[in-house]
N, C-alpha and C positions, 0 to 999 in steps of 0.2 A: 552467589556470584554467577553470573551469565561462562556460560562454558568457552572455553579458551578457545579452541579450536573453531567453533561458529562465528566468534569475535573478529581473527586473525581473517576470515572467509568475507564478513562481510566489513569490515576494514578493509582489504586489498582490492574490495571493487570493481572484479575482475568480471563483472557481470552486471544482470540487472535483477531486482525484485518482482516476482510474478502478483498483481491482486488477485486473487479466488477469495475475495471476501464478499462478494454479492448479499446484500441482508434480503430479508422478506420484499422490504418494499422496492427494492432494483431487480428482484430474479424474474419478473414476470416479462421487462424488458428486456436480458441477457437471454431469457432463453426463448423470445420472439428472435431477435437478432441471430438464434442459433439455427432458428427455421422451428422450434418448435409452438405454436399458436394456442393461445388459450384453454382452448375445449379439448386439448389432448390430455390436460388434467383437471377432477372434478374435487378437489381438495388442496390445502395448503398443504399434507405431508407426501401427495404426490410431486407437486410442484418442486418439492425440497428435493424428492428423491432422483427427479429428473435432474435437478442443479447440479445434484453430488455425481450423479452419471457423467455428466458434462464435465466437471472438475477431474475424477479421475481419469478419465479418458485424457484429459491433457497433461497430467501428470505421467500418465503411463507411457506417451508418446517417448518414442529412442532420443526424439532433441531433447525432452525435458530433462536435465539434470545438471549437477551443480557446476560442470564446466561453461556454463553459458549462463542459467539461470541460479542466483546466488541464495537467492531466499523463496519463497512463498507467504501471502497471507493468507490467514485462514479464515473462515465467520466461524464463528463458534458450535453451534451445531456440525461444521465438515472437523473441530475437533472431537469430536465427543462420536463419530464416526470410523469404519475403519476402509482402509485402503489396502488391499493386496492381501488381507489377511490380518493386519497389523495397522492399528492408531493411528490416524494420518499422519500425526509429528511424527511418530516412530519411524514410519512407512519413508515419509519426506526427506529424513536425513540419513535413516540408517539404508535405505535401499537406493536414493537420487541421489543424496550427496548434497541436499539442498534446507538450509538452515528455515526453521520454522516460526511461523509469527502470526498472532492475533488480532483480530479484531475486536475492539472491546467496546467500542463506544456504542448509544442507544438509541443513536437518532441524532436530530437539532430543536435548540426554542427556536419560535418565530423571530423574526428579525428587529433588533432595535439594534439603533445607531447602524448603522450596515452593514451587522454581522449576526451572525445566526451561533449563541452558543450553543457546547453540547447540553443533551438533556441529562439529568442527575443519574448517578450510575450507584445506587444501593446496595447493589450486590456485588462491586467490584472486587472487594476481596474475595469472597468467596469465589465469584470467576478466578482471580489468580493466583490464587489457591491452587486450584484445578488445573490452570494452565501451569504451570509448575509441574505438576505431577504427570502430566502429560509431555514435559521436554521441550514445550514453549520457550522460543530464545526471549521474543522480544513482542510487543503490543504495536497496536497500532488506533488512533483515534483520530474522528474531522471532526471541524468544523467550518463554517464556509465565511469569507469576507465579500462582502458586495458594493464596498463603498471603500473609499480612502477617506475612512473616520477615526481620528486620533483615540475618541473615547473609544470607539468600539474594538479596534486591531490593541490594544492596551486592555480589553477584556478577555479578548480571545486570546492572548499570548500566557496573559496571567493564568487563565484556568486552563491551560493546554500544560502550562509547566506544574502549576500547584497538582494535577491529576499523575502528570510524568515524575512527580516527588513521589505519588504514593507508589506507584506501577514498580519503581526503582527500590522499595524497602523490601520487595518480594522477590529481588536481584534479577530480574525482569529488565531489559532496555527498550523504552518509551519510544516509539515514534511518533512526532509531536508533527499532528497536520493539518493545521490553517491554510485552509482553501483558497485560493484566491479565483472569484469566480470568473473565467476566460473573457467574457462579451463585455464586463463593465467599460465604462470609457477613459476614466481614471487609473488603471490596473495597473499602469505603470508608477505613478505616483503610490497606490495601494501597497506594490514591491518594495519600494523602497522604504514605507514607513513601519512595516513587517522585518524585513530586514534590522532595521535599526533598532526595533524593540526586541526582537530574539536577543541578538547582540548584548542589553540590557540585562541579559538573564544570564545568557553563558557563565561569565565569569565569576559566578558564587556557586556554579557548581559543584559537587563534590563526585559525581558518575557521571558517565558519558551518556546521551542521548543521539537520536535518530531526526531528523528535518523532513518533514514530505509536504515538498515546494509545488505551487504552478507553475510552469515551464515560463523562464521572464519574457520583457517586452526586450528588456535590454540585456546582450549576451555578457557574462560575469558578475551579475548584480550580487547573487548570493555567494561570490569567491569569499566574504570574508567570514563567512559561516562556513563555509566547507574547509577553510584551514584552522579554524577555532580548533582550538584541542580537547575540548569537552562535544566535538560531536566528531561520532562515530561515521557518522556519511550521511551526507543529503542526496535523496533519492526525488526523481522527479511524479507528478502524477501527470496524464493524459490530460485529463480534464477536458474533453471532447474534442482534441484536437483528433480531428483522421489519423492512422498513425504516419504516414508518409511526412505532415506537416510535425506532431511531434516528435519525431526522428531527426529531422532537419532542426529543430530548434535545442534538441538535447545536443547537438553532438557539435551547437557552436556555444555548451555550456559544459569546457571542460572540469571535472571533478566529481560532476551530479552524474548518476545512473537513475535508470529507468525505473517505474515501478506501476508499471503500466495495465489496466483491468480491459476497457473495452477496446482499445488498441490492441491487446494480448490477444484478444477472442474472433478482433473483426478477422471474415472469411472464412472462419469455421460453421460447420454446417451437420446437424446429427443425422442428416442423410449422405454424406459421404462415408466410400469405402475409408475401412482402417489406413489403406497406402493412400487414398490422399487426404485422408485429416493430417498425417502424417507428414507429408510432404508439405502442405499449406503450413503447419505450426513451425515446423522446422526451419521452413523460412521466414517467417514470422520472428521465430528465438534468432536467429542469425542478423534479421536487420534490428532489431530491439539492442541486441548484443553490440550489434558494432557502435551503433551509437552514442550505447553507454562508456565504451571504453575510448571514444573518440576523444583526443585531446588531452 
């Protein structure tokens, strides 16, 4: 069973979720965006080692911790790491204050019908196995939608929940996240047929799950997901907006909190002094923060 206390933390909402789940194939973009350029590392477990520099260093910051930031994800490699001396989860909750989660998914297939499902995950037990043992609250998985296609949003909901059944027997909470890609032209119609199929599934639940929405077209689309009693909290992603743009848009969708990756990072720089990384994240977690609890 998922630990009472993390539950009650992120039930209450009082904050937002941090993404540090960068995989292989997005770090190399994160950490150009950080100021760090290709040729500073000649290897993939360089590249890692610098990511995890970059992550710790935002966790260590004085803003990071659970009064403001409620959770963290993690990629799986930054669990199987340590921070401060101690396991990232360890590090995460027992020294921040800030509830721990996974990323588990392996990718995407190519796109048919307008959606890109995930790629088959073999070894997911055995991942959550480990994440278990490690103090893992909760999972987290995408997949993307790019069309408002009946067949396709009714594949990626089905295998977003059949995955969140397994994730759930390992007392694990699922956060279930069908992408909705920001530029389609349709994406407002896309929300609402998303919407309506989650909906479809709630109610034969037997555990509570997690929602990581794209920020709507139209404000309160997903209210009726976020008073569902089988979810835990819908958390929003960036999904490219700038963050100033997704700030304004979370905080006229009261109930959804943040859960923001390249929004969390923009204006951090690995050539800044410690006082102003410090000072940029800080207010980075302050306006992410307000946002979330807006409304």
């Amino acid at each position: 069973m998922p630990n009472q206390t993390q539950a009650d933390q992120i039930r209450a909402g009082q904050g937002f979720i941090a993404a540090l789940d960068q995989s292989g194939g997005s770090t190399p973009k994160a950490l150009k965006l950080y100021g760090i350029e290709d040729d500073a590392y000649e290897s993939e477990a360089e590249m890692f080692d610098l990511m995890h520099a970059m992550r710790t260093r935002i966790v260590d910051a004085p803003a990071f911790s659970g009064a403001k930031v409620i959770g963290a994800i993690l990629f799986e490699m930054t669990m199987d790491r340590q921070m401060g001396g101690k396991p990232s989860a360890a590090y995460l909750w027992e020294n921040q204050g800030v509830v721990p989660f996974l990323k588990v998914d392996k990718g995407l297939e190519a796109e048919e019908n307008g959606v890109q499902l995930m790629k088959p995950m073999p070894e997911l037990d055995a991942v959550l196995t480990r994440a278990v043992d490690h103090g893992i609250f909760g999972t987290k998985m995408r997949s993307v939608i790019s069309a408002a296609n009946t067949v396709g949003i009714k594949a990626i909901v089905d295998q977003q929940f059949a995955i969140g059944a397994q994730i759930q027997e390992h007392g694990l909470v699922p956060i279930l996240e069908p992408e909705i890609t920001i530029s389609i032209e349709d994406k407002a119609q896309a929300e609402s047929m998303l919407r309506d199929e989650i909906l479809r599934h709630l109610d034969g639940l037997e555990h509570e799950v997690m929602l990581k929405l794209t920020l709507p077209e139209v404000p309160g689309q997903y209210q009726p997901l976020i008073e569902h009693p089988k979810v835990m909290s819908v958390v929003a992603l960036s999904g490219g907006y700038a963050r100033d743009e997704a700030n304004t848009r979370l905080s006229k969708n009261g109930g959804m909190i943040a859960s923001f990756s390249r929004a969390l990072t923009e204006g951090l720089s690995a050539k800044q002094s410690d006082l102003d990384f410090n000072t940029v994240i800080a207010g980075t977690i302050d306006s992410i923060h307000a946002a979330s609890i807006a409304g």
